[in-house]
Backbone as ProteinMPNN parsed JSONL, in Angstrom:
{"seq_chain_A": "XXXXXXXXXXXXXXXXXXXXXXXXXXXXXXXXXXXXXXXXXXXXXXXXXXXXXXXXXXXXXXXXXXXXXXXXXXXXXXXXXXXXXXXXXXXXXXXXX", "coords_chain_A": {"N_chain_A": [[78.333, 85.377, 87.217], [75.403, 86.847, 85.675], [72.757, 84.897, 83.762], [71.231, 86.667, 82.197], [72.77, 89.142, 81.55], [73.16, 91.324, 79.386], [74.961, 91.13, 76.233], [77.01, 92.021, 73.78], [76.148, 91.297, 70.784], [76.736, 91.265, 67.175], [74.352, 91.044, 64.238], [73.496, 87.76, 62.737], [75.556, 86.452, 64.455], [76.834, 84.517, 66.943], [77.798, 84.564, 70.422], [79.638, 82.305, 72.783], [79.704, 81.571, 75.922], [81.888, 80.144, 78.145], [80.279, 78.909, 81.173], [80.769, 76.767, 83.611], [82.894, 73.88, 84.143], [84.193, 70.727, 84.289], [85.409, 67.412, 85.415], [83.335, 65.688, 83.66], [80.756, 67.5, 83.188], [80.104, 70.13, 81.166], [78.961, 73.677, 80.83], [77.479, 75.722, 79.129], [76.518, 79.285, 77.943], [74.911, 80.511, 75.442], [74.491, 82.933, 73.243], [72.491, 84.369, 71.078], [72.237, 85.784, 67.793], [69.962, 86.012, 65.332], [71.516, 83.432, 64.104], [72.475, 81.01, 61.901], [74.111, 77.674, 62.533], [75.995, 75.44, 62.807], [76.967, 72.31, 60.556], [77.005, 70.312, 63.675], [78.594, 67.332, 65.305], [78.703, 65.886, 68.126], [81.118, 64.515, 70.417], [80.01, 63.683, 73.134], [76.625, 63.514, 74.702], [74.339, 66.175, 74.487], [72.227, 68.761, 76.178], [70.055, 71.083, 75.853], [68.358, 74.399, 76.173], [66.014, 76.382, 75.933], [66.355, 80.007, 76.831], [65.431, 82.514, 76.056], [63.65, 84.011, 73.202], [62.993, 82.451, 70.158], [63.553, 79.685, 67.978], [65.002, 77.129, 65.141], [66.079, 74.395, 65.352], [67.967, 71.459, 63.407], [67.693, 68.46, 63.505], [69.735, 65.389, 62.118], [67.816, 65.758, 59.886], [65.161, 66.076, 60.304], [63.389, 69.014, 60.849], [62.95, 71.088, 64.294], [61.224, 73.57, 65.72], [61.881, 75.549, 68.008], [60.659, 76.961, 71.522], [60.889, 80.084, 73.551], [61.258, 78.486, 76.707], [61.54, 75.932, 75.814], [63.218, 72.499, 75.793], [65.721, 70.48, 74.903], [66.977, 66.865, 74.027], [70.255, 66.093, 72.801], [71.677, 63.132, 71.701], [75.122, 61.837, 71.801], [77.164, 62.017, 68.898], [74.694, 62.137, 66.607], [73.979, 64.197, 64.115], [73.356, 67.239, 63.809], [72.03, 71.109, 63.7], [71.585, 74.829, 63.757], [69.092, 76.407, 62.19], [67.881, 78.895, 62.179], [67.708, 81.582, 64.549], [65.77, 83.959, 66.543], [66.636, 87.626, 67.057], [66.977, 87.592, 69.418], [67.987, 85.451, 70.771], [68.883, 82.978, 73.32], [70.204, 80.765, 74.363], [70.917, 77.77, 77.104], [73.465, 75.553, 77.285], [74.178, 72.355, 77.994], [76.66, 69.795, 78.282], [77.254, 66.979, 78.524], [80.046, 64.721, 79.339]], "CA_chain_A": [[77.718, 85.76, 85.949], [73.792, 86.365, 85.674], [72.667, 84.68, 82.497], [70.619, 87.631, 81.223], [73.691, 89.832, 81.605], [73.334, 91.359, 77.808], [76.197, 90.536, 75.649], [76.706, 92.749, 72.428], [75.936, 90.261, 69.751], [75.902, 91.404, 65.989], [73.496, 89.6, 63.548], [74.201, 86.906, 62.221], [76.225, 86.246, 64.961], [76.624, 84.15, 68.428], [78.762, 84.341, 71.738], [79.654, 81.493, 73.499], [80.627, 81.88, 77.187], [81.798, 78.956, 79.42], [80.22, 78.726, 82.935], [81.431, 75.612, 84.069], [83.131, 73.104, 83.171], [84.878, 69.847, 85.274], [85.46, 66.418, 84.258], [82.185, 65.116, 83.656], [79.83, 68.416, 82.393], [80.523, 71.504, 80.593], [77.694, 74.586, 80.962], [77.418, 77.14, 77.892], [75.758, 80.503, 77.419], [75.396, 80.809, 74.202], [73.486, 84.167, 72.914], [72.225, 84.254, 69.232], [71.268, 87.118, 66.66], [69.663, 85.502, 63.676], [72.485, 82.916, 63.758], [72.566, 79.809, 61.78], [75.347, 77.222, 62.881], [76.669, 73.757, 62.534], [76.381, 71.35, 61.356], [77.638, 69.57, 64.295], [78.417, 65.737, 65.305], [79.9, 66.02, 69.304], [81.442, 62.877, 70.845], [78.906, 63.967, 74.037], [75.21, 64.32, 74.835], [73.992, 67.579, 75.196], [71.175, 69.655, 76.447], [70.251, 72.486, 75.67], [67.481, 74.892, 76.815], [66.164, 77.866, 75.112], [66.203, 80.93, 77.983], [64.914, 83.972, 75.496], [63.591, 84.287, 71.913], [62.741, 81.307, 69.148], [64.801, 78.759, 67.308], [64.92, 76.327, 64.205], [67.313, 73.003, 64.918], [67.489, 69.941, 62.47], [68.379, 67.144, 63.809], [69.443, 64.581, 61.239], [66.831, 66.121, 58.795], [64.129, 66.787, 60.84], [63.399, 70.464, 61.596], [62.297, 71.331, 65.31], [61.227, 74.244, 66.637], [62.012, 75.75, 69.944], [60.249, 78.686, 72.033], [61.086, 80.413, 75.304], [61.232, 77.52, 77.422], [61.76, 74.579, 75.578], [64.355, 71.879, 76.526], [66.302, 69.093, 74.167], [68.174, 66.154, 74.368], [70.302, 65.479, 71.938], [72.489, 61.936, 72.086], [75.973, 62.028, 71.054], [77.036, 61.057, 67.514], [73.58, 62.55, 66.159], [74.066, 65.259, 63.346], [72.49, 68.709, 64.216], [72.833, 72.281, 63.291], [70.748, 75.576, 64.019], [68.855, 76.816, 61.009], [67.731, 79.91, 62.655], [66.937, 82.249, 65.629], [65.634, 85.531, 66.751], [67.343, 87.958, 67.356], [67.751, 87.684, 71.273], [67.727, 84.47, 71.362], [69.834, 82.855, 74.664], [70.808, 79.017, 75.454], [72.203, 77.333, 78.291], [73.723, 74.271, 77.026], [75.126, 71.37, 79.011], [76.992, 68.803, 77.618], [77.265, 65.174, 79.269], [81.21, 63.71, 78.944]], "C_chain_A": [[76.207, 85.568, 86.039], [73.573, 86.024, 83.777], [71.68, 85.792, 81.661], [71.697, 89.338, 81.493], [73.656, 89.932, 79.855], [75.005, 91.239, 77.47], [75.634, 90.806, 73.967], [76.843, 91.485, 71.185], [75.441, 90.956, 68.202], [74.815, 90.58, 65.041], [74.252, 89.246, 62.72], [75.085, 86.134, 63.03], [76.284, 85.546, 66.062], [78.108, 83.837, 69.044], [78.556, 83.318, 72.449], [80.3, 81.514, 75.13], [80.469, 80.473, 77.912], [81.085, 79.384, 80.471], [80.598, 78.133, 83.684], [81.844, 75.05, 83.463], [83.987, 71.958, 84.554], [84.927, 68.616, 84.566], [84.19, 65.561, 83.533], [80.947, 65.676, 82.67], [80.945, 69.315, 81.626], [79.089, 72.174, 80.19], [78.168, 75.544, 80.04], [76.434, 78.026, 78.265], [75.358, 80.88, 76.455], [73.654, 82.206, 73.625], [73.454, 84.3, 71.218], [71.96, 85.215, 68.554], [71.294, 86.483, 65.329], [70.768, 84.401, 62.843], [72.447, 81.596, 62.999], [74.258, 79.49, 62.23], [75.317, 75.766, 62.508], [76.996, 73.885, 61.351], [77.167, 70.731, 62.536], [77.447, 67.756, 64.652], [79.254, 65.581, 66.525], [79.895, 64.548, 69.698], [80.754, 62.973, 72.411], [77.869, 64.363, 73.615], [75.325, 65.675, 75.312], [72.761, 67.976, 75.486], [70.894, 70.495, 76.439], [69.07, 73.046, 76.414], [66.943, 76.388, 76.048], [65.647, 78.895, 76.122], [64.993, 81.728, 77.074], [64.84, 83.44, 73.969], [62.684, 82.633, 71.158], [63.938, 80.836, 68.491], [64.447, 77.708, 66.257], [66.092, 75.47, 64.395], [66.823, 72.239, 63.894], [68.537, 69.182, 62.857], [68.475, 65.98, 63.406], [68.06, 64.503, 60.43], [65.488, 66.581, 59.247], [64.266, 67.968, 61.831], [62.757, 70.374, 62.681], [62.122, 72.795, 65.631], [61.244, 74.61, 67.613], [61.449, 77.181, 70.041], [60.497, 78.807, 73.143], [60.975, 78.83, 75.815], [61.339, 76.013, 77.229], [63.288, 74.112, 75.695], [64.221, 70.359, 75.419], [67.331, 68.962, 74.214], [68.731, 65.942, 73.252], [71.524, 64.188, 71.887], [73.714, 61.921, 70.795], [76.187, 61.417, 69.64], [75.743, 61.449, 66.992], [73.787, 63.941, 65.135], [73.111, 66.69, 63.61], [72.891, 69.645, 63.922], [71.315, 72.962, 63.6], [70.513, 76.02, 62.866], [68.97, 77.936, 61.126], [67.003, 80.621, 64.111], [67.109, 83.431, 65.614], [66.766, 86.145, 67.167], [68.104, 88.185, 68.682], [67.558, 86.687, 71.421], [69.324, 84.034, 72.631], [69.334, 81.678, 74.395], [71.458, 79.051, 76.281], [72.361, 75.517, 77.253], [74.651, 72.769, 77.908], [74.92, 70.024, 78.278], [77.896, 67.486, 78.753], [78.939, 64.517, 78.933], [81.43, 62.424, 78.95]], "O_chain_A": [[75.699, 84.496, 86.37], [74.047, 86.66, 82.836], [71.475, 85.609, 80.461], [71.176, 90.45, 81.579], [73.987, 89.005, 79.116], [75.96, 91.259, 78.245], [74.724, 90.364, 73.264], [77.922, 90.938, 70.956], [74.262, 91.181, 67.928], [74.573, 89.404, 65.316], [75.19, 89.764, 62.116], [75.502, 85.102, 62.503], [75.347, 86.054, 66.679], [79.09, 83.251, 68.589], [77.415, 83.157, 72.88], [81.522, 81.454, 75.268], [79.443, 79.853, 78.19], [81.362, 80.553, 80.739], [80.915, 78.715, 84.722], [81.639, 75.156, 82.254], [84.303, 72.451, 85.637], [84.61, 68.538, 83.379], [84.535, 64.674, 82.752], [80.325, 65.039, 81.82], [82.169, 69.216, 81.54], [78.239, 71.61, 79.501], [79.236, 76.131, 80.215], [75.475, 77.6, 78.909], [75.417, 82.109, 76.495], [72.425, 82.181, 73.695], [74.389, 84.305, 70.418], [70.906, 85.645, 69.023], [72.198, 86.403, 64.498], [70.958, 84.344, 61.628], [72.343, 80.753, 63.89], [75.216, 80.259, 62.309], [74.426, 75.203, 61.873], [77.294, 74.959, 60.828], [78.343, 70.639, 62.186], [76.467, 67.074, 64.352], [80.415, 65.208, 66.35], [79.067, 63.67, 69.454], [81.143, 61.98, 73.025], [77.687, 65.147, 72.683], [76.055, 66.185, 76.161], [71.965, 67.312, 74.822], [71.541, 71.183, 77.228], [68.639, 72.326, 77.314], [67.703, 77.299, 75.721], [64.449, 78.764, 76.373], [63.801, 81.582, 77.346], [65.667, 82.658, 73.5], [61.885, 81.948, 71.796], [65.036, 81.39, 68.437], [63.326, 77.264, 66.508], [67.093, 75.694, 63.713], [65.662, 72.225, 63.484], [69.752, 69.194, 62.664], [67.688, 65.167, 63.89], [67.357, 63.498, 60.325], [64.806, 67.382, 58.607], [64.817, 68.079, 62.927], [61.791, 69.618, 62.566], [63.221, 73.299, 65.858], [60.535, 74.005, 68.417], [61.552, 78.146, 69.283], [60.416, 77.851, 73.915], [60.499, 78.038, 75.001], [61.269, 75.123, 78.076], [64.281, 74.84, 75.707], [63.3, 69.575, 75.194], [68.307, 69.703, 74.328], [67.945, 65.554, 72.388], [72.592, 64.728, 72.178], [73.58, 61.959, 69.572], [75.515, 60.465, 69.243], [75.425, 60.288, 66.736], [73.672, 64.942, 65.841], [71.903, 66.604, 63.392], [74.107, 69.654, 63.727], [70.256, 72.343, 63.699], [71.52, 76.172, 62.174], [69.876, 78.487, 60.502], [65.953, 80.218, 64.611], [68.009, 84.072, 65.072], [67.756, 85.539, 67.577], [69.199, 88.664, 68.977], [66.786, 86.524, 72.366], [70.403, 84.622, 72.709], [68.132, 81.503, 74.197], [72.363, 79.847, 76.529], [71.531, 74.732, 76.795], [75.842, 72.681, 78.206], [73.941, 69.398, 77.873], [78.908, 67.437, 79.453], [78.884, 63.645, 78.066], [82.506, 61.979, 78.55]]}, "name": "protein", "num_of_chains": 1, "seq": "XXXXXXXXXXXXXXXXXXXXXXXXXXXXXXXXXXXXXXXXXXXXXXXXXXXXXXXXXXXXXXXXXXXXXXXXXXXXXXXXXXXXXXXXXXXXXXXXX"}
């Protein structure tokens, strides 16, 4: 799989594709159109990465922005959710077991 392999995404909407996964990690794809999501609260760290586009997380109340190339940690048990992103936006996410 190349990660800029498009992937029909309506708005509003996001695809999640495994890449890996074993006992330890698990690697996401995840492709966005204007999607808000969460909130979430995973029993793993994760990392994410933003490949393509812009992004709005809040992580336990404080909003962050992300652009092309930014990279966060976030430590399990921590409340988070995506407010919003462009419309091409792309993550890789990897989550810590």
């Amino acid at each position: 799989m190349n990660l800029y392999d498009e992937i029909e995404v309506l708005a509003g909407e996001e695809r999640v594709s495994k890449l890996f996964e074993n006992e330890k990690i698990l690697i996401e794809k995840i492709n966005s159109n204007c999607a808000p999501s969460g909130p979430y609260n995973q029993e793993q760290d994760e990392w994410i990465v933003l490949i393509r586009g812009a992004a709005v997380i809040e992580l336990e109340g404080e909003k962050i922005a992300l652009e092309k190339g930014d990279s966060f940690f976030i430590a399990k048990n921590r409340a988070h959710k995506v407010l919003k992103t462009t419309d091409d936006a792309l993550w890789l996410t990897v989550f810590i077991k």
